[in-house]
C-alpha positions in Angstrom: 76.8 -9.1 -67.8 77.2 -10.8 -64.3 76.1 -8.2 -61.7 78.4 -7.6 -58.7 77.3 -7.8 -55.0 78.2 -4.1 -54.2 77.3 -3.7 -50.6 77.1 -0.2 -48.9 78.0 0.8 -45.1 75.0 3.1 -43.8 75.1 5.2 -41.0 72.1 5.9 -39.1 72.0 9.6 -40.2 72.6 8.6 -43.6 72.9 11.7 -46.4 69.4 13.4 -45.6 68.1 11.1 -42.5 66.3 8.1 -41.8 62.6 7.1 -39.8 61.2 4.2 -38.8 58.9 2.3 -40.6 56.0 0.4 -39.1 54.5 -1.9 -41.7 55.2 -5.3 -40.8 57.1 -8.0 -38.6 60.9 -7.0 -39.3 62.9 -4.3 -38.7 63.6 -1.7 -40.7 64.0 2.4 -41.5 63.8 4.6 -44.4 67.0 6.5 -45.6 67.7 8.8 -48.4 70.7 7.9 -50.6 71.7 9.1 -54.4 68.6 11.2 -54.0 66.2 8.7 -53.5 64.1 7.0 -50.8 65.2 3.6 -49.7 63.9 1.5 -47.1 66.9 -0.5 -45.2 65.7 -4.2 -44.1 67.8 -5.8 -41.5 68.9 -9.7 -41.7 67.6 -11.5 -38.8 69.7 -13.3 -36.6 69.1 -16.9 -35.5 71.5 -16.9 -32.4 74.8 -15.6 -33.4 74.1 -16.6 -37.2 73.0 -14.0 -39.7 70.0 -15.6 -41.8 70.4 -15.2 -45.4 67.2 -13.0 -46.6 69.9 -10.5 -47.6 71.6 -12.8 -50.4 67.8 -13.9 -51.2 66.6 -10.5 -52.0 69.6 -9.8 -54.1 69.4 -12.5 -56.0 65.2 -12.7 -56.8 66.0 -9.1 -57.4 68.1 -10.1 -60.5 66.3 -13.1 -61.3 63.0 -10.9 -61.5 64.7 -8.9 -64.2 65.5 -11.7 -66.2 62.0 -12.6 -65.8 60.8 -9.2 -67.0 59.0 -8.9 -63.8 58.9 -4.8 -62.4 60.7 -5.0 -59.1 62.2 -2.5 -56.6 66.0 -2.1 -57.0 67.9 -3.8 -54.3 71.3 -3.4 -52.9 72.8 -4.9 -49.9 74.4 -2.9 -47.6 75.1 -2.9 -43.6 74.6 -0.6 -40.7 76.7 -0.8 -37.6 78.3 -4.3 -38.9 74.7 -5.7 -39.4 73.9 -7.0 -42.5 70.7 -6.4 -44.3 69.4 -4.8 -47.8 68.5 -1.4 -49.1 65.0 -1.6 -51.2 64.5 1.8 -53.6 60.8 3.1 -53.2 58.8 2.8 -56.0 57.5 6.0 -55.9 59.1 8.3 -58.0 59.5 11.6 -55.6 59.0 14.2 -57.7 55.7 12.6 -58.6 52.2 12.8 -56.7 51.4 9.5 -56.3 50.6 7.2 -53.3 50.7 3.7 -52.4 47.4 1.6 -52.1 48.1 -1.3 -50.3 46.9 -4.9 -51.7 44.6 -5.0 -48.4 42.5 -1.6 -48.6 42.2 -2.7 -52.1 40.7 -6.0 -51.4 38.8 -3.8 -48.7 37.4 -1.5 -51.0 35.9 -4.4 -53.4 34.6 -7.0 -50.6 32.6 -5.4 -47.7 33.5 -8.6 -46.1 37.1 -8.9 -46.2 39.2 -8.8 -43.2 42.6 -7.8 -43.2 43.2 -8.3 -39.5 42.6 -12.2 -40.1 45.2 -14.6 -39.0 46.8 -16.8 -41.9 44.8 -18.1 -44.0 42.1 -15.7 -45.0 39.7 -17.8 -46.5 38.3 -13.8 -48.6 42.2 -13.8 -49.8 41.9 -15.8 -52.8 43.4 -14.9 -56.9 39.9 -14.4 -58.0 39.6 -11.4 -55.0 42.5 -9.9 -56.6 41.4 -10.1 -59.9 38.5 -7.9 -59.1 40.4 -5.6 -56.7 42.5 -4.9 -59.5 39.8 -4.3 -62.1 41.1 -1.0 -64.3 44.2 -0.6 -62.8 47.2 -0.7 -65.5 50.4 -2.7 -66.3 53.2 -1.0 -64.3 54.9 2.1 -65.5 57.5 1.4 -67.8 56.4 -2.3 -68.5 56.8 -2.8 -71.9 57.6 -6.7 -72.2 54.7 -7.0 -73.9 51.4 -4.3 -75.1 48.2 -4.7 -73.6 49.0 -6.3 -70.6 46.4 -5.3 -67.7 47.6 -5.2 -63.7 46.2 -8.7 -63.1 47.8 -10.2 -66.0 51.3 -8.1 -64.6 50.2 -9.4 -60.8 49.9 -13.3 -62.4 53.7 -13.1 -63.8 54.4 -12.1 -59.8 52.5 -15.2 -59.1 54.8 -17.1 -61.3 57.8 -15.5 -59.8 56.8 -16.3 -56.5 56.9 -20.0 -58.0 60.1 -20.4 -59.2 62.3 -18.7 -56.3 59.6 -20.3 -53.5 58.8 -17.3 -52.0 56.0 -17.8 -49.6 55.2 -14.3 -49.0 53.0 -12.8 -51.3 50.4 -11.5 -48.3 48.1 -8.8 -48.6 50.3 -6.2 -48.0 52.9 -7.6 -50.3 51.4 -6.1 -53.3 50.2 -2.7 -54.5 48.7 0.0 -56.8 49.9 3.8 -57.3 47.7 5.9 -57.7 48.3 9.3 -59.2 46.8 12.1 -61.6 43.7 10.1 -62.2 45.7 6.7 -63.5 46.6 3.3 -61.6 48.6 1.4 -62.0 49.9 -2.1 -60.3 53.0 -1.4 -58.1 56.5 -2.8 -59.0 56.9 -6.1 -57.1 59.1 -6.1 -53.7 59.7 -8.2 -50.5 61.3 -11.0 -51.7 63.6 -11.9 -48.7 61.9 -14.9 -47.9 62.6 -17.1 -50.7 64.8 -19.3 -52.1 65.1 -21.5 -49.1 67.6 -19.4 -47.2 65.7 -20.6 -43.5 67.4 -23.8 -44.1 70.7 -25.2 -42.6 73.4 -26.1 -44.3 72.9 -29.4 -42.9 69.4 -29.8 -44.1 70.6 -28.3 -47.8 73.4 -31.2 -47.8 71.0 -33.5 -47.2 68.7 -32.8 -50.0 71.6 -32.6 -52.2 72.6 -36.7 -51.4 69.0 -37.3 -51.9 67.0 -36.7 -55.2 64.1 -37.6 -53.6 63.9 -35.8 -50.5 65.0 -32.6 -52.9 61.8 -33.2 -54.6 59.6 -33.8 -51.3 61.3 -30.1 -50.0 60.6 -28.3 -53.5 56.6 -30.1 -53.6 55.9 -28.6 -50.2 56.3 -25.3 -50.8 53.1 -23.2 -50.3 51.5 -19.8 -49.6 50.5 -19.7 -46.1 48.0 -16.3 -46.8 45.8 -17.7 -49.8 42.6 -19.6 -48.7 43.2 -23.1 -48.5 47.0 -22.5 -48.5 47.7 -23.7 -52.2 50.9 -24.9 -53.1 52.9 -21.9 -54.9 53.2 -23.6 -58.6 49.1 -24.5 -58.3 48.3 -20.6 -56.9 50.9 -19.0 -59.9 48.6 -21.8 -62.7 45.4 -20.1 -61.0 46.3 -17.1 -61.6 47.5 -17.9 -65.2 44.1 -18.9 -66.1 42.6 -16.1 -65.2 44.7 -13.8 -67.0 44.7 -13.0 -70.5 45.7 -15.3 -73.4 48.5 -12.9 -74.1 49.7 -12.8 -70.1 49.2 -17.2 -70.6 51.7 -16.8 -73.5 54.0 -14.6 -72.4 55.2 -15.4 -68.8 55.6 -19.2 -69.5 57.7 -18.2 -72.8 59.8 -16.4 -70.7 61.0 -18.3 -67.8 61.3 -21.1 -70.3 64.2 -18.6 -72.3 66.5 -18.0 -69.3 70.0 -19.4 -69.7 70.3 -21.5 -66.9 73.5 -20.0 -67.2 72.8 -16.5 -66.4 71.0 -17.7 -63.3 74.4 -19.5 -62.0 76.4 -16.1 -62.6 74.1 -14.8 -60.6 74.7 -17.0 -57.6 78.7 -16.6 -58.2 78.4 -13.0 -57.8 76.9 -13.9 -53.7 80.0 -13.4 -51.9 81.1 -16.9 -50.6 81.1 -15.8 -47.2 77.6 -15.4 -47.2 76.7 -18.1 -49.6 78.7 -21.2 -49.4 79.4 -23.7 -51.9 76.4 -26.1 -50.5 73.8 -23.2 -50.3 74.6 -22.0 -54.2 74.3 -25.6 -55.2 71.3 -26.1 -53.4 69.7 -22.8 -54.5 70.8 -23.8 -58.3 68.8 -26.9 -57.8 65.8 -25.7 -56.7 65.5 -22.7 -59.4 66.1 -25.5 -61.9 63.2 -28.1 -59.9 60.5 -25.4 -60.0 61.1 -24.1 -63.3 60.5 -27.2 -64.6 57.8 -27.9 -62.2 55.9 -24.7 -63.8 56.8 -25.1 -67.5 55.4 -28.7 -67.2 52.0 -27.0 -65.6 51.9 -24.1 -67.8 49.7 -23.9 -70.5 51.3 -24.5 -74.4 
């Protein structure tokens, strides 16, 4: 079933109240809404022009559950006329759990690592990851697949990342929840900057009249955070390897079943004024370059 674009108006007072919250670069407050905790990300602005992380959000959002991938629900919405996205916490409320972010993990299991590092941190590497992660379960609810560990969950991230060029998969982009003696790897979430939406419609046209300058802009796409800065399809192979047979198997298998159709209702669903005829073309082309990209790197 095509999914609608739904978006909400929020007031700053919003049903039970809102605060600030201070991790990371963009702006953003917690609200309460249907009984649950949502964090409210604002679009940022480049002059007049609303960037498109909204619409990109939206759409990995959907194209993560067609992947099977555990991610935080996402709704757009806007407060005072500004646009931006409402991201559902993935803590359950009425449970006792907490959030251990990706880089106290990597903390706890290298003496050495430093979060405070600029871009790249040559200690933030998949193998670092792998061991942070050491005993810490599948997500709740994932049941894709049995026996699945967090890494081999974290690796089909990876391989998300890939295919929608997301380029932000930094240390404290990722987490465990802890809770009653049991962790387990966090629901993905942050996917706003992906899918190219930086780019001018200009630049998107352009790539579009030229198959090979297309390919040049999908080849470059990389992870700025991992040592050596890795290009995204060569991190999400990485990863791959070290995981599981079963995880090799599985996350291949299934971003080679999605209906390429499916993935273009999705983009028809982006309200045009938001997403115009150039941008959804451009975005259906690079889905369908780095799917291909990764199935032709993956192992069979």
């Amino acid at each position: 079933m095509q999914p609608k674009w739904e978006s909400t108006t929020i007031e700053r007072a919003f049903d039970e109240g809102w605060s600030d919250e201070p991790m990371g670069t963009k702006e953003k407050f917690w609200l309460v809404a249907d009984r649950d905790l949502w964090l409210f990300k604002f679009a940022r602005q480049r002059g007049d022009e609303t960037r498109g992380e909204d619409w990109a959000e939206w759409v990995s959002f959907h194209l993560a559950r067609m992947l099977d991938v555990p991610c935080a629900e996402i709704r757009p919405a806007t407060v005072g006329g500004r646009r931006g996205i409402m991201s559902r916490n993935v803590i359950e409320r009425e449970q006792i759990q907490s959030l251990e972010i990706g880089n106290s993990l990597l903390r706890h299991s290298d003496r050495h690592y430093d979060p405070t590092r600029r871009r790249p941190n040559d200690r933030y590497t998949v193998d670092a990851v792998r061991r942070a992660l050491d005993g810490v379960d599948a997500p709740t609810g994932f049941d894709a697949v049995a026996g699945l560990s967090g890494f081999d969950v974290w690796a089909g991230y990876l391989l998300f990342d890939a295919w929608v060029a997301g380029r932000d998969r930094h240390d404290e982009n990722w987490a465990v929840i802890a809770g009653r003696g049991h962790r387990t790897l966090s629901p993905s979430f942050d996917h706003g900057n992906a899918l190219g939406f930086q780019e001018t419609e200009e630049k998107r046209a352009a790539c579009l009249a030229d198959e090979a300058l297309f390919d040049r802009w999908v080849r470059r796409g990389r992870s700025h955070h991992f040592a050596g800065r890795p290009l995204l399809v060569d991190l999400a192979m990485e990863a791959l390897a070290a995981a599981s047979p079963e995880a090799q198997a599985f996350w291949p298998a299934r971003l080679r079943a999605i209906d390429p159709s499916a993935v273009r209702e999705v983009l028809a669903a982006v309200p045009p004024t938001l997403m115009s005829e150039t941008c959804a073309s451009f975005t259906e082309g690079l889905l369908a370059a780095t799917r291909r990209r990764i199935l032709d790197d993956s192992p069979r």
